[in-house]
C-alpha positions as CSV (number, residue, x, y, z in Angstrom):
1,X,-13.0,-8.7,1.9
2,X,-9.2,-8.2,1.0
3,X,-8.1,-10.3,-1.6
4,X,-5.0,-8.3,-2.9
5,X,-2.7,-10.9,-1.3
6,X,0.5,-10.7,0.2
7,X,1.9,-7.1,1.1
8,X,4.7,-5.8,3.1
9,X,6.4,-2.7,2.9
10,X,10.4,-2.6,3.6
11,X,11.6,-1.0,6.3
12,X,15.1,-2.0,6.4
13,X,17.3,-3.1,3.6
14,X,20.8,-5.4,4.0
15,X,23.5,-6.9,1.6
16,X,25.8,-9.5,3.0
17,X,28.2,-11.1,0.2
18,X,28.0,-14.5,1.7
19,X,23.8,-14.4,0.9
20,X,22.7,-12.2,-0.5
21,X,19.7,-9.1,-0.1
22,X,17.4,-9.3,2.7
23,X,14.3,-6.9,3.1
24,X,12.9,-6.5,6.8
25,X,9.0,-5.4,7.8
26,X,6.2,-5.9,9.1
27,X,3.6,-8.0,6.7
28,X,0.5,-5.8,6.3
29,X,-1.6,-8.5,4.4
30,X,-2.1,-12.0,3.3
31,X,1.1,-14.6,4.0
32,X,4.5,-15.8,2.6
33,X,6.3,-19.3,2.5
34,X,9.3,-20.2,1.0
35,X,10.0,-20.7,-2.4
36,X,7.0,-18.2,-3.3
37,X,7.4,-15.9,-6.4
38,X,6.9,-11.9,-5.6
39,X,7.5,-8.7,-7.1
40,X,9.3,-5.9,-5.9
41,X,7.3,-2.5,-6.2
42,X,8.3,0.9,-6.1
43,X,10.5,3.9,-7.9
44,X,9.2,3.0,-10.9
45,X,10.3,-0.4,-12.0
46,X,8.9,-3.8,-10.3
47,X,11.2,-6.4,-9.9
48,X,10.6,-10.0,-9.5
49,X,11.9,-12.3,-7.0
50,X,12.0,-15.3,-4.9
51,X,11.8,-15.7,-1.3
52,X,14.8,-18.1,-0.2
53,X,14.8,-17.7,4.0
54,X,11.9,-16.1,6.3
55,X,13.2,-15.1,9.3
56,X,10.5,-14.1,12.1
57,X,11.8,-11.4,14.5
58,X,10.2,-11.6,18.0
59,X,10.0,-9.2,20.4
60,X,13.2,-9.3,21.9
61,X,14.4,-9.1,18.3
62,X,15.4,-12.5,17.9
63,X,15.1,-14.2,14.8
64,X,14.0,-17.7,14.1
65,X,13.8,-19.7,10.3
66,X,10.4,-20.1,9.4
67,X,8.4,-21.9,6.6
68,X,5.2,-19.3,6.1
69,X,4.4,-16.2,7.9
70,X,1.5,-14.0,8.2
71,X,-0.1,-10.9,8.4
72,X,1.4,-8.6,11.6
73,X,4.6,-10.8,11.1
74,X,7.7,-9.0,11.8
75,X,10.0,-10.6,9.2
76,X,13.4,-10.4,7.1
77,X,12.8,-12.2,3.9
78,X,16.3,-13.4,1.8
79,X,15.2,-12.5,-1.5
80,X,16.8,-13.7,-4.9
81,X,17.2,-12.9,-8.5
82,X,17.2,-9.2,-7.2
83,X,19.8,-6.6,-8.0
84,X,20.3,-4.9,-4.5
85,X,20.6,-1.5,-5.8
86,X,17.2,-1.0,-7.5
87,X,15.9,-2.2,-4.1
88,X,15.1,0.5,-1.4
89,X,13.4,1.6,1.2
90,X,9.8,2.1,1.2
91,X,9.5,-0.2,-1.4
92,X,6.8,-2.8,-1.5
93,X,7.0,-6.4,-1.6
94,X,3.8,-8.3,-3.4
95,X,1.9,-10.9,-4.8
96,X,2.9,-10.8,-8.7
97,X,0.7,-8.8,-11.1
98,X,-1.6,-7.4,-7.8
99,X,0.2,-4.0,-7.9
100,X,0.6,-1.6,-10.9
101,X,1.5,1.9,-11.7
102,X,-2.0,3.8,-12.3
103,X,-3.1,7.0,-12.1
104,X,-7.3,7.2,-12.0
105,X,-9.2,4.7,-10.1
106,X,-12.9,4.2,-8.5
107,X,-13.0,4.3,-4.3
108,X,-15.4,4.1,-1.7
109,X,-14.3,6.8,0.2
110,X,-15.8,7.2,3.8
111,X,-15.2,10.5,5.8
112,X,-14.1,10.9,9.6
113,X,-17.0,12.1,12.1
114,X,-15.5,15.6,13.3
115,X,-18.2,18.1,14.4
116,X,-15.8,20.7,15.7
117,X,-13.5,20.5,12.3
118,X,-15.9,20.0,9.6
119,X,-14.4,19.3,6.3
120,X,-16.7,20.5,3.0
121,X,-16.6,18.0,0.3
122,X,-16.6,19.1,-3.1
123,X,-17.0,17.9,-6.7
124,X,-12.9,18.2,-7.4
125,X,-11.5,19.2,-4.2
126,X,-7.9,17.9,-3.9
127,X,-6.2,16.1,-1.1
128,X,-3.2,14.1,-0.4
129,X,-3.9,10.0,-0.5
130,X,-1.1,7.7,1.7
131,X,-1.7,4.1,1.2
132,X,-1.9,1.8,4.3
133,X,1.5,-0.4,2.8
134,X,3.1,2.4,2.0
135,X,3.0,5.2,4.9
136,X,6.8,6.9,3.9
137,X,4.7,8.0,0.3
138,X,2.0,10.3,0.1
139,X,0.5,11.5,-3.5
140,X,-1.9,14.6,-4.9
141,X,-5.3,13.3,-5.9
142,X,-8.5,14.7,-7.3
143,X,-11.6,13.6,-6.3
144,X,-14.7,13.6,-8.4
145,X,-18.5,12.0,-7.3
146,X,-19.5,9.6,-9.5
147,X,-23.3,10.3,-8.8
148,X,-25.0,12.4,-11.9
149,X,-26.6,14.8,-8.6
150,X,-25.3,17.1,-6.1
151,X,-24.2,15.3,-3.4
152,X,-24.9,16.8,0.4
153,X,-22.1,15.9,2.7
154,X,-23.6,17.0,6.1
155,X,-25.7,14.0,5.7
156,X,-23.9,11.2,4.3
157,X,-20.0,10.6,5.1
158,X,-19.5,7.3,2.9
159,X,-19.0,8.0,-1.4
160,X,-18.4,5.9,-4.4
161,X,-15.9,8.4,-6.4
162,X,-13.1,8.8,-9.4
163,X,-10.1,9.7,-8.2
164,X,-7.1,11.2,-10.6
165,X,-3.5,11.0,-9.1
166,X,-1.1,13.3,-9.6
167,X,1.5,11.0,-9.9
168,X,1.2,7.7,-11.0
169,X,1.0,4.9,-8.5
170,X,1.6,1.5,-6.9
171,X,-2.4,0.2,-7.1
172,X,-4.4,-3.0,-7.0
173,X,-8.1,-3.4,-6.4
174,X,-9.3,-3.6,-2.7
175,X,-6.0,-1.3,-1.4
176,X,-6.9,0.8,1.3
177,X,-5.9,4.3,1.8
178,X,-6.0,7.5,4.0
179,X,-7.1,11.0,2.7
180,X,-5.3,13.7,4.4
181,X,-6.0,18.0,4.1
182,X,-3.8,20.2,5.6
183,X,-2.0,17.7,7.3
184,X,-5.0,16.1,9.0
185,X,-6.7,13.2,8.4
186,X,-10.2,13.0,7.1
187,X,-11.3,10.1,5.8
188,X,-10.3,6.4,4.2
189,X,-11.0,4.9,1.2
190,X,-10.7,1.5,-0.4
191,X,-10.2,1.2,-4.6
192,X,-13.2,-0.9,-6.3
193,X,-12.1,-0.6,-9.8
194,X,-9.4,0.4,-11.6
195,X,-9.6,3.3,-14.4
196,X,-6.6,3.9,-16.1
């Protein structure tokens, strides 16, 4: 179960004088109402903030004033106490203290079925990692088993592993996230603890 809370990455950014600084995007988990308290992830700094408006955009890209919204909610959120020009984006919008900037955590990593392009797993093979809230950001990791013997891939696909980022990252516990090689995807994983 996903208990990371409330997570949307912004798509589109606006400042209007008359109200202020409005993020737009699609809610990827857990829900929003007005009034909440959130933090602005991303570039390095997190910034906190308030949600004064949600505006739901339908399908013909109108926009009504909601209370809450949810999950696969199209929405742009009128955010205060923000300076609008730390705010970009790509960026990610979240339940307070849920995401940090770390750089080793423990996944479950489970690989893609692919007979024709098998992939061989190794004890410190690298691959890019792109996070399910965050799709415009992709980082370097290094992925080491956490079992004391030799693993054999052609017969399991699913491992419990450390994985070291390159770069330090926007994390939480129970974040999901695509592995990718040479462009292709291979497998998905989900953080169980963080390391450091």
């Amino acid at each position: 179960m996903n208990t990371i809370g409330f997570i949307m990455e912004i798509e589109e950014v606006d400042f209007t004088s008359n109200k202020g600084f409005f993020a737009q995007g699609k809610i990827t988990n857990g829900f929003v109402c007005l009034g909440d308290a959130l933090e602005i992830v991303g570039n390095s700094v997190i910034v906190k903030t308030f949600i004064a408006s949600i505006e739901k955009i339908g399908k013909k890209n109108n926009k009504t004033l909601e209370c809450s919204a949810k999950a696969g909610d199209e929405v742009r959120l009128l955010l205060t106490n923000s300076p609008h020009d730390n705010i970009d984006r790509g960026q990610i919008i979240s339940t307070p203290k849920t995401l940090r900037y770390h750089s080793k955590f423990k996944a479950i990593i489970t690989l893609l079925n692919d007979k024709e392009n098998e992939i061989s797993i190794r004890d410190g093979f690298d691959a890019q990692i792109s996070f399910e809230e965050n799709l415009l950001y992709e980082v370097n990791g290094f992925f080491h088993f956490l079992e004391d013997t030799k693993v054999n891939t052609t017969v399991r696909n699913s491992f419990d592993m450390l994985i070291s980022m390159e770069t330090p990252t926007a994390v939480g516990k129970d974040l999901i996230f695509n592995i990718y090689k040479c462009n292709k995807k291979i497998g998905t994983g989900i953080i169980i603890e963080i390391v450091d």
